[in-house]
Structures are given as structure tokens and as C-alpha cells.
N, CA, C and O atoms as a GROMACS GRO file, in nm:
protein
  548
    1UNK      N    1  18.926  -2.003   4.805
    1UNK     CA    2  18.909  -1.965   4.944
    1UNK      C    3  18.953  -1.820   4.962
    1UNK      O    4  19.051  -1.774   4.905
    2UNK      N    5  18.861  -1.739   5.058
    2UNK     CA    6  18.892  -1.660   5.070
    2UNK      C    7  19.023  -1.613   5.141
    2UNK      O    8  19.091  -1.712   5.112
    3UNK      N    9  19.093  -1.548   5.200
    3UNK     CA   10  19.249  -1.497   5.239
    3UNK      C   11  19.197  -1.376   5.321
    3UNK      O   12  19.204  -1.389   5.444
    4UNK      N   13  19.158  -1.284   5.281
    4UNK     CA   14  19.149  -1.117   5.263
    4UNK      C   15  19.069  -1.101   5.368
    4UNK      O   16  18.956  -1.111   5.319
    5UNK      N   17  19.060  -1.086   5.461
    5UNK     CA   18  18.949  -1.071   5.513
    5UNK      C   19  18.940  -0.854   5.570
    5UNK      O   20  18.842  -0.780   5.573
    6UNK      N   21  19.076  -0.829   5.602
    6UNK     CA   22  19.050  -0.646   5.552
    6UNK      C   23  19.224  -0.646   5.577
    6UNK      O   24  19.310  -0.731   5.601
    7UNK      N   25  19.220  -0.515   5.559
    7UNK     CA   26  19.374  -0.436   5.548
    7UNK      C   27  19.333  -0.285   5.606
    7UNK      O   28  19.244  -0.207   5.574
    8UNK      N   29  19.448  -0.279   5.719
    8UNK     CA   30  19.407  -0.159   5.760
    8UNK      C   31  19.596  -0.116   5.814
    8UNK      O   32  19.703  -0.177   5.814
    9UNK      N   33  19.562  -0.020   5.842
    9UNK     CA   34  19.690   0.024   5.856
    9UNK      C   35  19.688   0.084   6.006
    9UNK      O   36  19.593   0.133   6.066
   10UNK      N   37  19.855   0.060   6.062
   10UNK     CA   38  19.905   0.092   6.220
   10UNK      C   39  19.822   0.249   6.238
   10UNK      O   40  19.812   0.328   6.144
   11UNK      N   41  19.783   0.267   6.334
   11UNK     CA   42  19.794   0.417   6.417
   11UNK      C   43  19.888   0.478   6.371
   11UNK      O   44  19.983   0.418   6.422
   12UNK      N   45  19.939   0.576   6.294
   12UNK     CA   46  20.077   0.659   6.313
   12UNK      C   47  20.190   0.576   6.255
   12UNK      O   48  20.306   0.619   6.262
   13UNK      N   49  20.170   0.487   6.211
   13UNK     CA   50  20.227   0.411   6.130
   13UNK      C   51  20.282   0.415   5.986
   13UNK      O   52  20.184   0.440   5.915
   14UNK      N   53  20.370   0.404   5.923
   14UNK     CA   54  20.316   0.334   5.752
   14UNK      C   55  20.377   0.170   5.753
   14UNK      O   56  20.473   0.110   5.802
   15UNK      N   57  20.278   0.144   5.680
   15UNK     CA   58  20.303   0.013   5.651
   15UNK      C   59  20.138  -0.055   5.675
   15UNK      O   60  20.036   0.014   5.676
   16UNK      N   61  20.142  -0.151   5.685
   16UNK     CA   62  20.006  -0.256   5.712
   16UNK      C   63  19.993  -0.407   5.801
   16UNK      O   64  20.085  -0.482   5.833
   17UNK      N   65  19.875  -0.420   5.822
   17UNK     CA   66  19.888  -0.555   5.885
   17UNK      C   67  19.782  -0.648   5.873
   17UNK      O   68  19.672  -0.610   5.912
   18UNK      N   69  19.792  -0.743   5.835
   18UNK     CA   70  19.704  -0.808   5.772
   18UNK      C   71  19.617  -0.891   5.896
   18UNK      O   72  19.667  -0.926   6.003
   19UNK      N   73  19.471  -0.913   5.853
   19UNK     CA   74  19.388  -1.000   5.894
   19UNK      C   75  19.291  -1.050   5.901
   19UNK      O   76  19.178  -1.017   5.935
   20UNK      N   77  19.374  -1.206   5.837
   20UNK     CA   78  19.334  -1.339   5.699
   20UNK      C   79  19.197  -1.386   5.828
   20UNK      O   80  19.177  -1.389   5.950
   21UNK      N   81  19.128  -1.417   5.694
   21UNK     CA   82  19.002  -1.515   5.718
   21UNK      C   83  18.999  -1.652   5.780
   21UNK      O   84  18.980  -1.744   5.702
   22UNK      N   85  19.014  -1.681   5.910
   22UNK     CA   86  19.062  -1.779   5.974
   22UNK      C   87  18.907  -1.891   5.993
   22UNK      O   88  18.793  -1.859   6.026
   23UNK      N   89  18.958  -2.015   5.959
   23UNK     CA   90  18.844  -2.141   5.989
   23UNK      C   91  18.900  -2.212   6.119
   23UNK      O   92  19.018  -2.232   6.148
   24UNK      N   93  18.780  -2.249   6.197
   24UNK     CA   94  18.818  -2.352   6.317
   24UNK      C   95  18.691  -2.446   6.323
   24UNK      O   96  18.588  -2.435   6.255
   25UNK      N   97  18.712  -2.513   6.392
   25UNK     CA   98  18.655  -2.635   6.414
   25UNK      C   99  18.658  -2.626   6.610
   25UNK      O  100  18.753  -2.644   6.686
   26UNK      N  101  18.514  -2.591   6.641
   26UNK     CA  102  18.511  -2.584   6.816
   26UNK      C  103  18.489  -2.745   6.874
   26UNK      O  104  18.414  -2.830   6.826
   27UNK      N  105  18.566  -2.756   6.975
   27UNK     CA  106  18.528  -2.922   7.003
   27UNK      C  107  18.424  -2.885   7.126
   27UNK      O  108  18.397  -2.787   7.196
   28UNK      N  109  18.376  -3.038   7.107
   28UNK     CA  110  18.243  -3.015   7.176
   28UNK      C  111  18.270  -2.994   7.372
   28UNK      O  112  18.178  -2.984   7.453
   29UNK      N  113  18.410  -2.994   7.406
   29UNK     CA  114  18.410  -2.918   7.520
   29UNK      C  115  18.385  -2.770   7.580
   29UNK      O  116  18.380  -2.713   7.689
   30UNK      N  117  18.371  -2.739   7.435
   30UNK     CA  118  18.389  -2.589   7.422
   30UNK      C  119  18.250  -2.499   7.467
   30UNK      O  120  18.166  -2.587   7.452
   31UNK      N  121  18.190  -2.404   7.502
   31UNK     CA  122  18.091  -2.327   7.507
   31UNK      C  123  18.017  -2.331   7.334
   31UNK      O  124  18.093  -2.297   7.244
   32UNK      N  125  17.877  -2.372   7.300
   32UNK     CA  126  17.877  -2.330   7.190
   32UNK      C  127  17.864  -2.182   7.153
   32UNK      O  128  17.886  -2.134   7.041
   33UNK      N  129  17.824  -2.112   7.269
   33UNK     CA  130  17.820  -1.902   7.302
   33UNK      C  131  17.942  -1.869   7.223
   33UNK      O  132  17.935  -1.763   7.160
   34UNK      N  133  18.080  -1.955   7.211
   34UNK     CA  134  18.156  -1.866   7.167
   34UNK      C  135  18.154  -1.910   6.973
   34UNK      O  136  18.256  -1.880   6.912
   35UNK      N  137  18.062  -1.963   6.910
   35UNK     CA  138  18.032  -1.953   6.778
   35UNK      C  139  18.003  -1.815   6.714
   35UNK      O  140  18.055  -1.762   6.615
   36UNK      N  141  17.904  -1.770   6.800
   36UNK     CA  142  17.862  -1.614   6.766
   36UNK      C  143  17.986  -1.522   6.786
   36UNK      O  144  18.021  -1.449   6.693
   37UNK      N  145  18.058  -1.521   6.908
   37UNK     CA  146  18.170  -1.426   6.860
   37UNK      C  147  18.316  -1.440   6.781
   37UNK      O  148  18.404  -1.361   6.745
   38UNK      N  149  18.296  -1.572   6.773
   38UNK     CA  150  18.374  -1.594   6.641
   38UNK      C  151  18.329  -1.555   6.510
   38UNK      O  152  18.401  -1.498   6.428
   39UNK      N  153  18.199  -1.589   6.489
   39UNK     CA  154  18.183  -1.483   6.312
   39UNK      C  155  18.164  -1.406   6.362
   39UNK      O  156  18.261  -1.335   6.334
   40UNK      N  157  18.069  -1.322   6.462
   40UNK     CA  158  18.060  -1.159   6.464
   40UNK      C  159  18.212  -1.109   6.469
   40UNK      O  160  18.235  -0.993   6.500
   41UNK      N  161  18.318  -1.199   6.439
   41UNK     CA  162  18.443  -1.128   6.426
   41UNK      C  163  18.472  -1.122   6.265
   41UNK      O  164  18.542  -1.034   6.216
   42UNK      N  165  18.412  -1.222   6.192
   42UNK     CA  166  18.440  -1.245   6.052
   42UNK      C  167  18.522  -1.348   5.998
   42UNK      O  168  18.588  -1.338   5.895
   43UNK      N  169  18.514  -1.492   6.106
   43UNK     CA  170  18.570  -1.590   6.072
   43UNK      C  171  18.514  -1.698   6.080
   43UNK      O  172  18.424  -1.702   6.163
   44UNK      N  173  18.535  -1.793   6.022
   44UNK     CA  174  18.472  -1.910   5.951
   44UNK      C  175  18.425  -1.996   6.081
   44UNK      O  176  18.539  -2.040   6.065
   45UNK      N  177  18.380  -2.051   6.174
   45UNK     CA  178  18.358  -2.171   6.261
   45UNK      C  179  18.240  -2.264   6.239
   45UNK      O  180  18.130  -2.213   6.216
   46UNK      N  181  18.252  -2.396   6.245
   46UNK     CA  182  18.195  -2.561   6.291
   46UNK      C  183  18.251  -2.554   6.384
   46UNK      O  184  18.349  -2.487   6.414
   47UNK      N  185  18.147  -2.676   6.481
   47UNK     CA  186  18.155  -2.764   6.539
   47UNK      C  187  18.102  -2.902   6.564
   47UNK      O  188  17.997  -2.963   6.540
   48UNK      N  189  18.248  -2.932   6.637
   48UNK     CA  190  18.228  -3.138   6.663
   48UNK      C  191  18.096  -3.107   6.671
   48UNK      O  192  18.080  -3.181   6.574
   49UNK      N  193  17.942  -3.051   6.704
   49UNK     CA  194  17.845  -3.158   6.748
   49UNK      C  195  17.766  -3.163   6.600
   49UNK      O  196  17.693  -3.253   6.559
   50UNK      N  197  17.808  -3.023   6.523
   50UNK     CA  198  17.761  -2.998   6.365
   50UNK      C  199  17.806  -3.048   6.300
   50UNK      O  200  17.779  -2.978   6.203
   51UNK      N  201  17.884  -3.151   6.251
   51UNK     CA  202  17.970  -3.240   6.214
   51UNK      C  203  17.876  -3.363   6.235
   51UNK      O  204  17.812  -3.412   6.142
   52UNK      N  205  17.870  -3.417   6.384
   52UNK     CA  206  17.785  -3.520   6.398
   52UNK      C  207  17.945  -3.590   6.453
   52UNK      O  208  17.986  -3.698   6.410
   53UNK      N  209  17.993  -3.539   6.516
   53UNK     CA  210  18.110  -3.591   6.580
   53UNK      C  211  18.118  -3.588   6.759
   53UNK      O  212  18.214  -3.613   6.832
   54UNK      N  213  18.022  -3.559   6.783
   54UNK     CA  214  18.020  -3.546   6.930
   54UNK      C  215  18.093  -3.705   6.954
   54UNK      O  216  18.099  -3.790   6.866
   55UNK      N  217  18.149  -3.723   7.100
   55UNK     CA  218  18.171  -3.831   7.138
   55UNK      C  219  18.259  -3.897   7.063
   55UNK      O  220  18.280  -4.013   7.099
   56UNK      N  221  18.317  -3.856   6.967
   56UNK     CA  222  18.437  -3.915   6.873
   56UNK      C  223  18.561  -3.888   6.938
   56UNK      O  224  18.590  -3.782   6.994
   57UNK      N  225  18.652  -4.018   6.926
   57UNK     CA  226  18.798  -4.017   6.953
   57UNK      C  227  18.866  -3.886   6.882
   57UNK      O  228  18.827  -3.821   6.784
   58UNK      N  229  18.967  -3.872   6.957
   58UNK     CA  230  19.064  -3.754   6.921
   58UNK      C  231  19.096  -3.769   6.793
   58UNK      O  232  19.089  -3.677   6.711
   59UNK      N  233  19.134  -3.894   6.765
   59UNK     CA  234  19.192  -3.928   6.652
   59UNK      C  235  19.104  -3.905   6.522
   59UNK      O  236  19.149  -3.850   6.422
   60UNK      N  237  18.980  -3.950   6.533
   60UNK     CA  238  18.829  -3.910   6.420
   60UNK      C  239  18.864  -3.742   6.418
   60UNK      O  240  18.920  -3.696   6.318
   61UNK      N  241  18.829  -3.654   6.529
   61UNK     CA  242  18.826  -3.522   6.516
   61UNK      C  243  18.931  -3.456   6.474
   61UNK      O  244  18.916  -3.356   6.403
   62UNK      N  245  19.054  -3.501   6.510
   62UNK     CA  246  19.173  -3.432   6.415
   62UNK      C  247  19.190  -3.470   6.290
   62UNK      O  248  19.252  -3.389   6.222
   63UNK      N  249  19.147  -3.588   6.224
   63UNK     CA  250  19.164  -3.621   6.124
   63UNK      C  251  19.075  -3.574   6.001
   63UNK      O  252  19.107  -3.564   5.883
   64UNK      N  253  18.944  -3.547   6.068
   64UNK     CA  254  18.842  -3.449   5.999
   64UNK      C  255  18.925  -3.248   6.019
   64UNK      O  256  18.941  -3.141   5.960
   65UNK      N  257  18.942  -3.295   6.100
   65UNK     CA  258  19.001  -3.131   6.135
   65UNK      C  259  19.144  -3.106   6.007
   65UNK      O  260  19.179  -3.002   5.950
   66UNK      N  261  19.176  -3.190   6.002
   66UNK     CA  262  19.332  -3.202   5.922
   66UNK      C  263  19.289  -3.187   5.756
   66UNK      O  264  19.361  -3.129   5.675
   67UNK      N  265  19.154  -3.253   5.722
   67UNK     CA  266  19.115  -3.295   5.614
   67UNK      C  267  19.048  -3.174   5.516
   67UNK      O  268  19.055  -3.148   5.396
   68UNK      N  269  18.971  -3.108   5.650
   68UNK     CA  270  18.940  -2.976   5.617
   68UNK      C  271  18.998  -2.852   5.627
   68UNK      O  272  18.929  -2.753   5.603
   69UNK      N  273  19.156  -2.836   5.672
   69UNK     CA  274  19.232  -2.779   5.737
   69UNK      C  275  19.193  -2.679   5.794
   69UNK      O  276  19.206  -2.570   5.740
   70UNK      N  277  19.129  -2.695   5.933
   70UNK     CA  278  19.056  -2.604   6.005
   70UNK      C  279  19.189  -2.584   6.135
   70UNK      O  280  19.299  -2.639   6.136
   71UNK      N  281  19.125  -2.478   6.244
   71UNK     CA  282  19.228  -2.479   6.324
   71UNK      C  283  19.130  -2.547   6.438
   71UNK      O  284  19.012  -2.532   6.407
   72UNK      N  285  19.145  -2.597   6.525
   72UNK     CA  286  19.100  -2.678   6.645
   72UNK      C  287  19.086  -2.621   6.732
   72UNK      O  288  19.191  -2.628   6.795
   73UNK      N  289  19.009  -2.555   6.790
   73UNK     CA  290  19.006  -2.497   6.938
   73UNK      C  291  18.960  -2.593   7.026
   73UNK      O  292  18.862  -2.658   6.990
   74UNK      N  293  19.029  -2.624   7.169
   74UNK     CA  294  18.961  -2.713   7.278
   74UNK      C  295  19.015  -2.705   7.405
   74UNK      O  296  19.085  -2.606   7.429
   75UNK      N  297  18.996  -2.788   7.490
   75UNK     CA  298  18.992  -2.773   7.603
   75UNK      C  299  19.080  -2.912   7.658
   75UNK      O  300  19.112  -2.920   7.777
   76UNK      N  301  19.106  -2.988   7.590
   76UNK     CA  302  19.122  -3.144   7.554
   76UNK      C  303  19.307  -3.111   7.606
   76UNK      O  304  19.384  -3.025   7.562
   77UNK      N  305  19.331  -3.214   7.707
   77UNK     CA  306  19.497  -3.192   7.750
   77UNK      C  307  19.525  -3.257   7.629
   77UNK      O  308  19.583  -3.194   7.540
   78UNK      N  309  19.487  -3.395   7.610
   78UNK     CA  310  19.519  -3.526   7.526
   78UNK      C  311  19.551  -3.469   7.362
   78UNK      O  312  19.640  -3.518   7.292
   79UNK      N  313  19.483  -3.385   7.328
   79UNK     CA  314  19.508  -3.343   7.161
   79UNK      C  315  19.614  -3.250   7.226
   79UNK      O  316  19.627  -3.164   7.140
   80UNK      N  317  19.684  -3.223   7.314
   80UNK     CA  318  19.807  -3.164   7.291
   80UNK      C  319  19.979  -3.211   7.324
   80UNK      O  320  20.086  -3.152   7.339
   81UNK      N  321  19.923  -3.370   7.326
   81UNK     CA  322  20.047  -3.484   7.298
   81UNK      C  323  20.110  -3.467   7.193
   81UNK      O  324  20.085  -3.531   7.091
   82UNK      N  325  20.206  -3.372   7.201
   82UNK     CA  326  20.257  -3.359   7.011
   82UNK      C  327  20.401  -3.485   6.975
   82UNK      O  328  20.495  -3.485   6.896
   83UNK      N  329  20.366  -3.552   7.049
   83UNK     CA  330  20.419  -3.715   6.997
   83UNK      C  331  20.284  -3.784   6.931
   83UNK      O  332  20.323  -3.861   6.843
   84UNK      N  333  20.177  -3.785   6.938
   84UNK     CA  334  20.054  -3.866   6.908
   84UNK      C  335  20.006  -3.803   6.793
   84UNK      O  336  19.964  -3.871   6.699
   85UNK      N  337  20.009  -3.626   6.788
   85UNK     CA  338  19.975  -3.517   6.729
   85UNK      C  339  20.053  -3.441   6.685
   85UNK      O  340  20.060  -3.329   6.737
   86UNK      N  341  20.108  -3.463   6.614
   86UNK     CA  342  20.208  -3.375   6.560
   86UNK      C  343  20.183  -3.238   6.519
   86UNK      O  344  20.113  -3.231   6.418
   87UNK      N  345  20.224  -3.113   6.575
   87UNK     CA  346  20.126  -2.981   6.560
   87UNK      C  347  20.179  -2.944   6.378
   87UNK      O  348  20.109  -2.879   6.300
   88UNK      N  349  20.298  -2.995   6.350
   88UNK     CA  350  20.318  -2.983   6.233
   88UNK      C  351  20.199  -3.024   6.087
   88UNK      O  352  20.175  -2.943   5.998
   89UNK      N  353  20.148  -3.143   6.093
   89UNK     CA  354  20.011  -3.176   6.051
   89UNK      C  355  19.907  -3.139   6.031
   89UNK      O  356  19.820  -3.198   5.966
   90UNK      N  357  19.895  -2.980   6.111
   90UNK     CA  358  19.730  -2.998   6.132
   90UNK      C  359  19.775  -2.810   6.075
   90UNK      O  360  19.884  -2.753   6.068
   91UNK      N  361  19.654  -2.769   6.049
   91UNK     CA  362  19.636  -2.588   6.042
   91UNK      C  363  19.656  -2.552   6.208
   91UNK      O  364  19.704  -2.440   6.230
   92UNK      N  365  19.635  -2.607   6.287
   92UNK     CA  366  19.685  -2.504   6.386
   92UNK      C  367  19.547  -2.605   6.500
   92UNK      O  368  19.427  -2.622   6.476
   93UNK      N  369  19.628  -2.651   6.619
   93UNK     CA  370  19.563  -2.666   6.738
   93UNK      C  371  19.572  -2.563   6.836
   93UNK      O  372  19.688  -2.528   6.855
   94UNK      N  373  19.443  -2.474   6.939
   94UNK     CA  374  19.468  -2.398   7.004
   94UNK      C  375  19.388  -2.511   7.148
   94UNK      O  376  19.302  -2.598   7.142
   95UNK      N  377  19.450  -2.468   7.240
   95UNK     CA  378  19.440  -2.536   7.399
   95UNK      C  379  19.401  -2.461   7.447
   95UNK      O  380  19.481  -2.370   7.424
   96UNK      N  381  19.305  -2.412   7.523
   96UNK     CA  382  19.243  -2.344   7.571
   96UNK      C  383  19.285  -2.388   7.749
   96UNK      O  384  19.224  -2.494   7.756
   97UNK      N  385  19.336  -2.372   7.859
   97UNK     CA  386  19.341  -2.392   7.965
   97UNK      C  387  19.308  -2.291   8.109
   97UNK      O  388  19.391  -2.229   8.176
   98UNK      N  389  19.160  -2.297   8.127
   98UNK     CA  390  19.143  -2.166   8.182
   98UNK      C  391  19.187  -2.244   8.380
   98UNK      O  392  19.175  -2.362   8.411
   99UNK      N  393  19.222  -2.164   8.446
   99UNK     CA  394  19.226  -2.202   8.638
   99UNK      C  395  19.118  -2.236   8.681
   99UNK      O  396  19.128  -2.328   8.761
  100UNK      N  397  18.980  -2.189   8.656
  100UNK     CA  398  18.904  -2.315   8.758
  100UNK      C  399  18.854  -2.346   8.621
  100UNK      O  400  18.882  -2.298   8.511
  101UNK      N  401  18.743  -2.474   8.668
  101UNK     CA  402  18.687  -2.516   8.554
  101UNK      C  403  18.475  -2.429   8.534
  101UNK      O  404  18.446  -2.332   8.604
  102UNK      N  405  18.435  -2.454   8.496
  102UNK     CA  406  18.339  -2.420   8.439
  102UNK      C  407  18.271  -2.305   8.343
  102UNK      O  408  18.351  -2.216   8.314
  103UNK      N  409  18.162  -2.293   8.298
  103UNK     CA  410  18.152  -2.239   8.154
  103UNK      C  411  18.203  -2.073   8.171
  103UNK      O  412  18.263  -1.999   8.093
  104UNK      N  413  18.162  -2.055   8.279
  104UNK     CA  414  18.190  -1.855   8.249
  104UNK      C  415  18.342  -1.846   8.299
  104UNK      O  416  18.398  -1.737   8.303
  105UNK      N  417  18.396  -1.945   8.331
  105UNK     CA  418  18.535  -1.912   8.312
  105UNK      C  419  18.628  -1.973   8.171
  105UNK      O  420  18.746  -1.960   8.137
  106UNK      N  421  18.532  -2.030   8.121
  106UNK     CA  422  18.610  -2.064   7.987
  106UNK      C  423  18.562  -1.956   7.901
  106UNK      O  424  18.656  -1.911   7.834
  107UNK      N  425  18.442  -1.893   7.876
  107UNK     CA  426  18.429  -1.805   7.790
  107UNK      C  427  18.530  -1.704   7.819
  107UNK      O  428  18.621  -1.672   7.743
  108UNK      N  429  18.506  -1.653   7.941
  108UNK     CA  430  18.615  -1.519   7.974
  108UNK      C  431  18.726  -1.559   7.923
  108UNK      O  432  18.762  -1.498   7.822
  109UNK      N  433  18.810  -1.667   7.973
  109UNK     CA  434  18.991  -1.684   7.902
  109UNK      C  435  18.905  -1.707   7.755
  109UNK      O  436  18.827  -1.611   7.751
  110UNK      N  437  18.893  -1.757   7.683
  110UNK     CA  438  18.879  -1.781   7.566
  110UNK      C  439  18.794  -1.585   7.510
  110UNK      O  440  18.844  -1.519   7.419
  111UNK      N  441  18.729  -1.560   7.552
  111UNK     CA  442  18.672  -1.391   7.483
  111UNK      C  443  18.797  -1.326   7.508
  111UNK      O  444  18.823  -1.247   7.418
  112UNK      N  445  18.890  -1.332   7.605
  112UNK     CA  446  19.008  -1.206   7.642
  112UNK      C  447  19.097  -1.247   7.549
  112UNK      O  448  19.168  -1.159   7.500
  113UNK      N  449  19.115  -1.386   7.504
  113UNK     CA  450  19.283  -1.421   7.365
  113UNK      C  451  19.207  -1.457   7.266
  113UNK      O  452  19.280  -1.526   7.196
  114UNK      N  453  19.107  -1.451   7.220
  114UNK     CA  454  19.082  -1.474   7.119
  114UNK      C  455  19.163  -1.354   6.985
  114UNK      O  456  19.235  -1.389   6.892
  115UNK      N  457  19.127  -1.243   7.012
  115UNK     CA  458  19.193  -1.102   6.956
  115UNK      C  459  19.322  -1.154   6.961
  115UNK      O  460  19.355  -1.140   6.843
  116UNK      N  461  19.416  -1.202   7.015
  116UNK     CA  462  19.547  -1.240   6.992
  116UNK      C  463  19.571  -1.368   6.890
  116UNK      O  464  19.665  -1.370   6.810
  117UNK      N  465  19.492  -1.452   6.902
  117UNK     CA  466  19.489  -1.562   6.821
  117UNK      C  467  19.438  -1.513   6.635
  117UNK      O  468  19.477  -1.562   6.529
  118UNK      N  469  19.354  -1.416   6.656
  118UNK     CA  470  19.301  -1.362   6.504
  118UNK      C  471  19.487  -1.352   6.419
  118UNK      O  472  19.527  -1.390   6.309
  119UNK      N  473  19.553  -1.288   6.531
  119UNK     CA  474  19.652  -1.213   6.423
  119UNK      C  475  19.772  -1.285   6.450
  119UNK      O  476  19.886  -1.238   6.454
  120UNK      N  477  19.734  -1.404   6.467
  120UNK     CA  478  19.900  -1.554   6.480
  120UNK      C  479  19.877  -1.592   6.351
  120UNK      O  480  19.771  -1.578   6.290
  121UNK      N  481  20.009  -1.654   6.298
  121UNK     CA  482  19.986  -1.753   6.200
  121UNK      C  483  19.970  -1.910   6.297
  121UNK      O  484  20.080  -1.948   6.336
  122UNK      N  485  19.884  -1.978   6.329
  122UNK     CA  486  19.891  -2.119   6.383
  122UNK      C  487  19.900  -2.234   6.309
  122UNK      O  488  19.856  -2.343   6.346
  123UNK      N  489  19.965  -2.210   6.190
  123UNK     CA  490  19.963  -2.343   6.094
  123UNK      C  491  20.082  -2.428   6.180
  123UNK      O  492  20.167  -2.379   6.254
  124UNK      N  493  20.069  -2.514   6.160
  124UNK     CA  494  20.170  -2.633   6.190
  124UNK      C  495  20.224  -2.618   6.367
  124UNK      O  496  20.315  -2.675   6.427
  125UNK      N  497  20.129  -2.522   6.408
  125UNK     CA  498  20.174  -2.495   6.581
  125UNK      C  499  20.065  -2.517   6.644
  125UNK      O  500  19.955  -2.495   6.594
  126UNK      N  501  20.085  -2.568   6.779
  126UNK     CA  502  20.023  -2.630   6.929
  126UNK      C  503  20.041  -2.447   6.979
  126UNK      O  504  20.143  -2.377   6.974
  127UNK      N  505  19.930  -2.418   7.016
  127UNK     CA  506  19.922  -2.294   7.089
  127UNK      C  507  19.851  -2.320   7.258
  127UNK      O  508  19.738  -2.367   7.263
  128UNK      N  509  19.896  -2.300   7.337
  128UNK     CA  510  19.850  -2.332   7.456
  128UNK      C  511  19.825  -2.197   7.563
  128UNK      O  512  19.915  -2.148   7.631
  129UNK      N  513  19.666  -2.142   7.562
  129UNK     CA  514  19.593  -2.022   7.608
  129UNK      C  515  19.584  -2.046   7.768
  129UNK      O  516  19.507  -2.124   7.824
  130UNK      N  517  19.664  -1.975   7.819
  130UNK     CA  518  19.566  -1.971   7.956
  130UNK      C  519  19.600  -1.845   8.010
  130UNK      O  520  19.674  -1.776   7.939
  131UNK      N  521  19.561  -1.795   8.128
  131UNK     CA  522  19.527  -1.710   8.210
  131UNK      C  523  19.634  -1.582   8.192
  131UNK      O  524  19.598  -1.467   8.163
  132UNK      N  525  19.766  -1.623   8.212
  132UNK     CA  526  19.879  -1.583   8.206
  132UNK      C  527  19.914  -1.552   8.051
  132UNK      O  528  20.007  -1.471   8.041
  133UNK      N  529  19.874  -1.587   7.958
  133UNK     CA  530  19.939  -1.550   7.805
  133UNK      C  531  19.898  -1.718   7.756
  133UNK      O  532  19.839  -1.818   7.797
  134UNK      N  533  20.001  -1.648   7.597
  134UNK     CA  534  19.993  -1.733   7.508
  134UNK      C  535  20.127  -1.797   7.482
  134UNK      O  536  20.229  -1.732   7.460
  135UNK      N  537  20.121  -1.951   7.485
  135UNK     CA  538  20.229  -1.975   7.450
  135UNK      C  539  20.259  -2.105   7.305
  135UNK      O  540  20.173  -2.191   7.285
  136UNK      N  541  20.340  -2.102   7.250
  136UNK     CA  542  20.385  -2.162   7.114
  136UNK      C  543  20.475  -2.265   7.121
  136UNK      O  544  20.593  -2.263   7.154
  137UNK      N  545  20.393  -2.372   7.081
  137UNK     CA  546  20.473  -2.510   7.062
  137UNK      C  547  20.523  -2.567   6.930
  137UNK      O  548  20.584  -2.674   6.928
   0.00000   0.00000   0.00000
């Protein structure tokens, strides 16, 4: 598997900062619009409906998600029970929670943190996106 995805160095800086080739898995609440700007960024994405998982329990989709160690992006309150889900388990669940509901407000919160999410490590963490920032469970 690839890792590397480039190395570039701070503005005015020395030193470097890395940023790795990240896989996710979009659930089917998600916009499929934001597939394209996930690789036109240079990272790996499926989705639940490419899978053939549409309409599958939480439990089917994390467990495929876990298997392939992808990171989870969704919209889903329920996959972020980390008594049911342990964020430790999985490569990384991200929650997407935008203030009103429908599609051009989920792309917008999801296009404005995505760039923040490239350069997290989310292994074994519940990340929960909304309007206001990012926060780490």
C-alpha cells in the first residue's frame, strides 16, 4: 500500500509535513459529488452503494469498513455510539454534522473540513465535523 502520497515543506520553514494517501468508504447518506473531490485531491474513496451495501445495518458497513481499513465518512448520529462502536477498532470514523439539513449544505461543511481532515491521523478516533470546527473523540 501506498503511504507517500507527497512531501513538501512549511513556507519559511525547515522541516516537513507529511501527506499520507488516505482511503474512505462514503456512506450512502453522503452526496455522491463529493467522490470527485476526494480523488481530485489524491485519495483513495468507495462507496456503501459501490459495495452493494446500500440499505445495510451499521453493523454490515462498519464491519466491511473495519475489514478493509477504510476511514468512514457519514452523516449517521448512530455510528457515533462509541459504546456500540468503538472508535478504537476502526481506521477512523468521520461525522459529518452540518445545521440545516439538505444536499448543498452538506457538501459546503463537508468541501470547507475536508483540507483539515487530509492532515489528521484518524486511526482509532470518532471525529465529529460541523459548522463550528473539528472535534476528537
Amino acid at each position: 500500500m501506498r503511504l507517500w502520497l507527497m512531501l513538501r515543506s512549511w513556507p519559511g520553514k525547515r522541516g516537513f509535513f507529511r501527506c499520507f494517501l488516505m482511503r474512505f468508504k462514503l456512506d450512502e447518506n453522503l452526496p455522491v459529488e463529493l467522490v470527485a473531490e476526494i480523488r481530485d485531491a489524491g485519495h483513495e474513496v468507495e462507496t456503501v452503494y459501490e459495495e452493494g451495501l446500500a440499505g445495510s445495518s451499521d453493523e454490515t458497513i462498519l464491519r466491511k469498513v473495519r475489514e478493509e481499513r477504510l476511514v468512514l465518512l457519514t452523516l449517521d448520529k448512530g455510528i457515533a455510539d462509541i459504546r456500540a462502536f468503538p472508535p478504537d477498532e476502526y481506521s477512523g470514523i468521520v461525522l459529518f454534522r452540518p445545521l440545516t439539513t439538505g444536499k448543498a449544505a452538506t457538501i459546503n461543511l463537508v468541501h470547507r473540513r475536508l483540507d483539515n481532515l487530509y492532515r489528521m491521523d484518524l486511526a482509532g478516533r470518532l471525529i465529529v465535523v460541523t459548522e463550528s470546527g473539528v472535534r476528537v473523540r
